[in-house]
N, C-alpha and C positions, 0 to 999 in steps of 0.2 A: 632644642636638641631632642631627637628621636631619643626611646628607651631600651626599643625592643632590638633585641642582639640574639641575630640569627645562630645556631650550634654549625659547627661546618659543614660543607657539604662537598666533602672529598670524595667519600665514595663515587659522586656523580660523575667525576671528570679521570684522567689515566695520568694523575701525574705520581709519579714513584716516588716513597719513601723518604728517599732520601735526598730529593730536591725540595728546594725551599722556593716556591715560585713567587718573587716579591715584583714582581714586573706587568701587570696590566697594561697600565700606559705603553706600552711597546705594544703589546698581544698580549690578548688572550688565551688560551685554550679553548678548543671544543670539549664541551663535552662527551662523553658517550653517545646519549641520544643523540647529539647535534651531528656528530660523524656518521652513527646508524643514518640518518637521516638522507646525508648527501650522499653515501651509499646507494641508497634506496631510488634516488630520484637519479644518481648517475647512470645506474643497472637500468634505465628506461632505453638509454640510447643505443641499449647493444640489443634492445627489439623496439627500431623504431616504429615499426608498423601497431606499435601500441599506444605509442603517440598522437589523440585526439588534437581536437582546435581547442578541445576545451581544458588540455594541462598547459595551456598555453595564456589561460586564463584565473582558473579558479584559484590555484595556490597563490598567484600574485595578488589578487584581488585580496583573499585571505589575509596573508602577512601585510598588506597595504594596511588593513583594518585595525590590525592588532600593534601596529604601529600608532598608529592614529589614537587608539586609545593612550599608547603610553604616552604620547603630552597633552594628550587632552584638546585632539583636535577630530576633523570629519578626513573620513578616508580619502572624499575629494580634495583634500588637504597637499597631500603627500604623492611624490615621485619616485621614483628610484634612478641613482645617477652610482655611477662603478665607483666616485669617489669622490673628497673633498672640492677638487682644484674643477670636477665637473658641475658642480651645481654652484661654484661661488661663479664662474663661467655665467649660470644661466642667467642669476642673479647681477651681473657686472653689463650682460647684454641688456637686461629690461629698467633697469635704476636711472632715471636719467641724470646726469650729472652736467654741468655748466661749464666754462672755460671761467677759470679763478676761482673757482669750489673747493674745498678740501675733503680729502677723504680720511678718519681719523683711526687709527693701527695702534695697536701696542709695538713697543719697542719686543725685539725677539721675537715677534709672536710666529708661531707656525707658518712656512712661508705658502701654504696653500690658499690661505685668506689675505694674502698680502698682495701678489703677483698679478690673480686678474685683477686687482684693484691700481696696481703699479700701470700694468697694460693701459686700462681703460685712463687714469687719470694724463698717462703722453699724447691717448688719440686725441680725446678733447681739450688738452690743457691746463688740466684739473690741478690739485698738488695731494701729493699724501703726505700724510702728517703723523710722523711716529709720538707715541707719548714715552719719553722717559720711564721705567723703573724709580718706584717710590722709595725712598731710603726708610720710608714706613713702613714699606707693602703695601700702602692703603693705593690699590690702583684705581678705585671706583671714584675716586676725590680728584687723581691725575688728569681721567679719562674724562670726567666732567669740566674739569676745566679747560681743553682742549676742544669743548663742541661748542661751536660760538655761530653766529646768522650767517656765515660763510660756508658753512659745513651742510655737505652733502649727505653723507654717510658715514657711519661709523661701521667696523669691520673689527669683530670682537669676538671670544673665549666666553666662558665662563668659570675657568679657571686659567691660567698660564702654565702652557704645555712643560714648560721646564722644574716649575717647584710647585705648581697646585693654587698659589696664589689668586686668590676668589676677586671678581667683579660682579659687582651688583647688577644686572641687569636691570631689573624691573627699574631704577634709579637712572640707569642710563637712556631706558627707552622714555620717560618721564621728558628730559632734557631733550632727547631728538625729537621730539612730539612739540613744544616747545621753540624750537630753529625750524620745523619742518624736514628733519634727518631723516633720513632711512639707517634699519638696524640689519646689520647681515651677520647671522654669530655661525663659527663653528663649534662646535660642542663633541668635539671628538675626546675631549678628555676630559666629559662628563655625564652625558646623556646616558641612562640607563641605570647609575649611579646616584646620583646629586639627582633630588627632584626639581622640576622641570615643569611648570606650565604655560602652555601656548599662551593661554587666556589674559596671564598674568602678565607676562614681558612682552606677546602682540610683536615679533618681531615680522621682518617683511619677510626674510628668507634667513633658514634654518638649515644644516646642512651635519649629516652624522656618518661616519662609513659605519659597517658594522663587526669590524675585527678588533676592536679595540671592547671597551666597556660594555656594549653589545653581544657580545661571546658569540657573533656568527663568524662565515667566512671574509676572507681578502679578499678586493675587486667587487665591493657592492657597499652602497651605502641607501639612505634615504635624503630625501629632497622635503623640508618644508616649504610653502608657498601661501603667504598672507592671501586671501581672498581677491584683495584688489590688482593682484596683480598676476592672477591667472589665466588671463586672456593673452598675455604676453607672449614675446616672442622664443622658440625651444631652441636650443643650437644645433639641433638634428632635426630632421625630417621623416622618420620612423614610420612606416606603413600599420602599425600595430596598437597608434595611439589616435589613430583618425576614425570618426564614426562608423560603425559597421563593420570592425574587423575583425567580430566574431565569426563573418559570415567569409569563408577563405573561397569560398566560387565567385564571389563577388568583389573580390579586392581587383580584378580589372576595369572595377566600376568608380572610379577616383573622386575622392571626398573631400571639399575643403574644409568641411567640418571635423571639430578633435572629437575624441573622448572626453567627460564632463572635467571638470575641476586642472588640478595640476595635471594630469595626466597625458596631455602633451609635454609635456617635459620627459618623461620618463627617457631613460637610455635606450638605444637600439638592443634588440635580442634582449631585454629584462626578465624575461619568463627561461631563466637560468633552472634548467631543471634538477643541478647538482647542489647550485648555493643557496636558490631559495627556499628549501624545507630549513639548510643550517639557519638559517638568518628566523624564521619562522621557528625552531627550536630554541635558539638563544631568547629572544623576545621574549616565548613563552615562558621560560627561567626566570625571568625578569618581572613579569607581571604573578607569576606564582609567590616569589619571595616577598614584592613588593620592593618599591625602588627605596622608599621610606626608612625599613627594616637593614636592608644592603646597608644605606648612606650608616645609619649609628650602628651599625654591626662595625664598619671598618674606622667607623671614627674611635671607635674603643680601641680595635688594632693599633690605630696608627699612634694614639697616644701613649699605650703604653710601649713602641717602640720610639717614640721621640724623648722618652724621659729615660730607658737606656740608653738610647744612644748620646744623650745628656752626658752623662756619667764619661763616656770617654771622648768630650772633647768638640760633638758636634752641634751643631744648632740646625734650629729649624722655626720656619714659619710660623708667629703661634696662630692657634688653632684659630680664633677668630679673623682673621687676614686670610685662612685657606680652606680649599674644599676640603672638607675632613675627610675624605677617602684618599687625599693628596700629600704625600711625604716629601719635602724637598730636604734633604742634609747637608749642611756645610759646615768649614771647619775654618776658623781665622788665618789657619795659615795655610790654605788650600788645600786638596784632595790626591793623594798618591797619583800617578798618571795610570799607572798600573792595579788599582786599586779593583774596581770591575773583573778582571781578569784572574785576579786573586779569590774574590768574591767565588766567581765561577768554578774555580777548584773546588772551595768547600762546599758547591752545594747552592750556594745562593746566588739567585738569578735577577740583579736590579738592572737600573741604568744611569749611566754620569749622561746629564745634557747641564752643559758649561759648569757651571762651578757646584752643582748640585746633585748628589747621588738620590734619585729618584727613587723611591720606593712605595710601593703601589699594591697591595694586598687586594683579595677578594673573599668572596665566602668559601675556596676552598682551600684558604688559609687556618693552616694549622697552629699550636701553642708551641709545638715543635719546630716547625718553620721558624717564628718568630725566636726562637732559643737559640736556633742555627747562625741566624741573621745575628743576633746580640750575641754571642761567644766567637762569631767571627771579625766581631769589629772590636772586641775587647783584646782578640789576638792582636790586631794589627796595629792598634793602638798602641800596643806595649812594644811590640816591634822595632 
């Protein structure tokens, strides 16, 4: 476990006083900067005549890079797709799968990593294979026993979206390496957070929006893409990821050849000239603090909200079964329905996904937030 515990960093962002914002896993906030930002790059389009070929190019190239850095991969690496259910899409069209293969899911897991797997597995006749919820938590034990020389693909988290609940990656990829599996993770309720290397887990396809953990905007995510399978096939046919589309006199000049690396993949219109500076702001956040510094700055949080919220009644995952920036709470005899809503009155902003009130802190979590959140639940307790 990391040591170093970041001091807050409220000033940076515009949340008021008197809100407690315990909710990441839902959203974000921009920051400051990050709204300056898309400001900045929005105000382009009310003079487009300022509009080169080349902002059509540099800033994406740019944040491609600084992406790339944060998992420890090459900028040819990485895509940009508007969102999860797009790049598990790309990944679902190039994986080949067999008729009697199984494809392997967490039980509940977020259904954008399920779906195109559901699709793909009816066209070929494949089967998907949820894994049960451990009475452990230990999902990295469930998940390996479920990969066997029939399995295709595994289609994984690295935390479970609902309570935080951790899977081993690097252990999972080990085992499909093994059967000859393909790894397809989302990481939407980790990446940026929980550290993360390419190198180490070698998945084939990677897949992150950037509103979540990311602190950019909604409708834009990134695409990783294992090397061997970047000749593959994009699910679009974009004019702007094929050789020479720097040069826009010459785009009636038709190219069968892509741009290098993943970048045939990339979304149509990527060079978003409002979201790509946020997205490029957030990152930058993120490589300044260091993912490292975040991860035990909120594992300290979150601890010492799991040991009050001890006190009146609730449980939680312990720490070693969860991403420690990951709060899930439950109570034996279940959760008020109205509970959330309550919450929202005084100030504090979580989430209930099924039996679990999600609480999900950042660095511009306050001592105060966390008092908010503990004398709110010590109210209702009593209640």
């Amino acid at each position: 476990m990391f040591t170093v515990v970041l001091p807050p960093c409220r000033d940076l962002f515009e949340i008021p006083d008197d809100v407690a914002y315990l909710n990441c896993a839902y959203m974000s906030p921009l920051s400051r900067a990050a709204r300056e930002a898309g400001e900045r790059g929005l105000a382009l389009k009310s003079a487009p005549w300022s509009i080169t070929p080349e902002h059509f190019f540099t800033a994406t190239e740019r944040t491609r890079a600084r992406f790339a850095e944060l998992i420890h991969a090459e900028a040819d690496d990485v895509a940009f797709v508007p969102a999860v259910s797009y790049g598990m899409g790309v990944a679902a069209r190039n994986v080949p799968i067999e008729r009697g293969q199984k494809i392997v899911v967490l039980a509940e897991q977020f259904p954008s990593n399920v779906y195109p797997w559901v699709d793909r597995a009816r066209e070929v006749g494949g089967e998907v294979v949820q894994v049960p919820r451990p009475a452990d938590h230990d999902w990295t034990a469930a998940v390996l026993e479920q990969i066997r020389s029939d399995t295709a693909l595994v289609a994984a988290p690295a935390v479970h979206w609902a309570d935080g609940t951790r899977i081993d990656l690097r252990a999972v990829r080990d085992r499909t390496d093994d059967v000859g599996a393909a790894l397809a993770l989302d990481l939407s309720q980790s990446l940026g957070v929980m550290p993360f290397d390419v190198r180490e887990v070698r998945p084939d396809f990677m897949v992150v929006p950037t509103y979540k953990w990311l602190l950019g905007p909604y409708s834009m995510g990134f695409l990783y893409v294992a090397p061997r399978w970047q000749s593959g096939r994009p699910l679009e046919q974009g004019w702007i990821v094929r050789a020479g589309s720097e040069n826009f006199a010459e785009l009636v000049n038709y190219r069968d050849e892509y741009q290098p690396g993943a970048r045939r993949f990339d979304v149509g219109q990527r060079s978003n000239f409002a979201l790509m500076p946020v997205a490029e702001t957030g990152i930058e956040h993120i490589l300044g603090w260091g993912v490292d510094e975040i991860y035990s700055t909120l594992a300290a949080r979150n601890r010492e909200i799991a040991r009050a919220a001890e006190r009146f009644g609730f449980e939680a995952v312990p720490e070693n079964r969860r991403g420690a920036h990951y709060l899930g709470l439950r109570r034996p005899d279940g959760l008020p329905d109205d509970l959330v809503p309550r919450l929202a009155r005084e100030g504090v902003f979580v989430s209930r996904r099924g039996a679990c009130l999600r609480v999900t802190p950042h660095v511009y979590t306050t001592d105060a937030d966390v008092e908010r959140l503990v004398g709110a639940l010590e109210r209702m307790a009593l209640s």
